[in-house]
N, C-alpha and C positions, 0 to 999 in steps of 0.2 A: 482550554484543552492543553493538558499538558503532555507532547509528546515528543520522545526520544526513538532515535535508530539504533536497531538491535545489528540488523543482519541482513544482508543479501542473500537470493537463491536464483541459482540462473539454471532454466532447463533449455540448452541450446536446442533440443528436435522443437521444440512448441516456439522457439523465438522469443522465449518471455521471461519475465526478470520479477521479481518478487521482493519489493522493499520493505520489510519486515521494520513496526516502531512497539513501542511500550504506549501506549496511550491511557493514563492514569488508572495502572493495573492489568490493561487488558492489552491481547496482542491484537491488531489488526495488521494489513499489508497491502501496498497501492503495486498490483501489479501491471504491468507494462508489458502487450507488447504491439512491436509497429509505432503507429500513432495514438491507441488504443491504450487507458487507460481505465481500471478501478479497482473497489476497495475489496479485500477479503477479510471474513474472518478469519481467529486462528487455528478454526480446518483448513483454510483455502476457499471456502466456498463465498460467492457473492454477496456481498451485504446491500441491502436494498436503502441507498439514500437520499430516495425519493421521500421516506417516510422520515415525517420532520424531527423525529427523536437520533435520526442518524445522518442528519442532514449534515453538522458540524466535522464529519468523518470526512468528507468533500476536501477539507482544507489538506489533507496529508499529503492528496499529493502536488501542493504545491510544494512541501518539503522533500522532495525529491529533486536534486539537484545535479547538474552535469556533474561536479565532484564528486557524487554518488554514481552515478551513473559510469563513472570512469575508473572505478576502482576495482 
């Protein structure tokens, strides 16, 4: 998986942050909020990566990091 950070979106009323990457063409985003993490597509809407073709989607948000998080 080849993926790059595009962009932040933060909606302060919902408390949630929206890590926006390029993931080999496509946009996905690991949103966060609280301790609550997962993946969206690039509607926003939930990608289900339980199902094992989007299992590898799992990994972004480890790519989330406090220097993302702090910017």
């Amino acid at each position: 998986m080849n993926a790059t950070f595009t962009e932040k979106d933060q909606n302060w009323q919902n408390e949630q942050t929206i890590y926006w990457f390029d993931v080999d063409g496509e946009t996905y985003g690991v949103s966060e909020s609280g301790p609550h993490s997962q993946i969206l597509d690039c509607d926003g809407c939930p990608v289900n990566t339980g199902d094992a073709k989007n299992q590898y989607l799992e990994d972004l948000k480890e790519l989330v990091t406090d220097e993302l998080r702090a910017e």
